[in-house]
Phi, psi and omega in degrees: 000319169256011161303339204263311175288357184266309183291348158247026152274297189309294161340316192282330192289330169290323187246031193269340144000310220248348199262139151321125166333318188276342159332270110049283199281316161330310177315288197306315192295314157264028195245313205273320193275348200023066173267178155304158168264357168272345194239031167233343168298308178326311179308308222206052136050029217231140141331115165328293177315319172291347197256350167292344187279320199293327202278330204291269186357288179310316172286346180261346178254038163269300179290343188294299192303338177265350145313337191230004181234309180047061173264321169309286188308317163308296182313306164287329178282338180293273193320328180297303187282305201300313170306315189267034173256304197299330158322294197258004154317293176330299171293004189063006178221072156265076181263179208294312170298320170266035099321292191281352173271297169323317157317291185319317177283343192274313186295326209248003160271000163260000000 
């Protein structure tokens, strides 16, 4: 569960641009604020149900966009090299090619 809830907090940061306020605010109050769905149905006079459909909805077109923008994944494959750039910087053994390869890889998620 919270592998599931981490990957749609990166999601919501990437992509809530794209979301409706109300979207927007369901989201934030229950994935950032962790409230309940009984106490965001309260806030905004709503059904348990209706705000469980909105958040369903909503995580699924959070997984659509990143099918098809894959900005969460460019974003873990970017860290990923900068992480192993900073390994072997650390280890002393960072030379000039495995620079330009890392580059090269950095260069080519955009």
């Amino acid at each position: 569960m919270l592998e599931k809830t981490t990957r749609i907090n990166y999601l919501f940061d990437f992509y809530q641009a794209l979301l409706t306020p109300k979207q927007r605010s369901y989201m934030s109050l229950y994935y950032l604020d962790d409230l309940s769905l009984g106490e965001i149905a309260d806030e905004y006079e709503v059904s348990r149900q209706a705000v469980y459909d909105n958040i369903k909805r909503t995580e699924a077109m959070l997984e659509e966009y990143e099918e098809k923008l894959q900005l969460f994944q460019k974003f873990l494959e970017r860290s990923n090299i900068i992480e192993q750039m900073e390994k072997s910087l650390s280890l002393g053994k960072l030379d000039t090619s495995k620079i330009e390869h890392s580059l090269v890889l950095l260069k080519e998620l955009d």
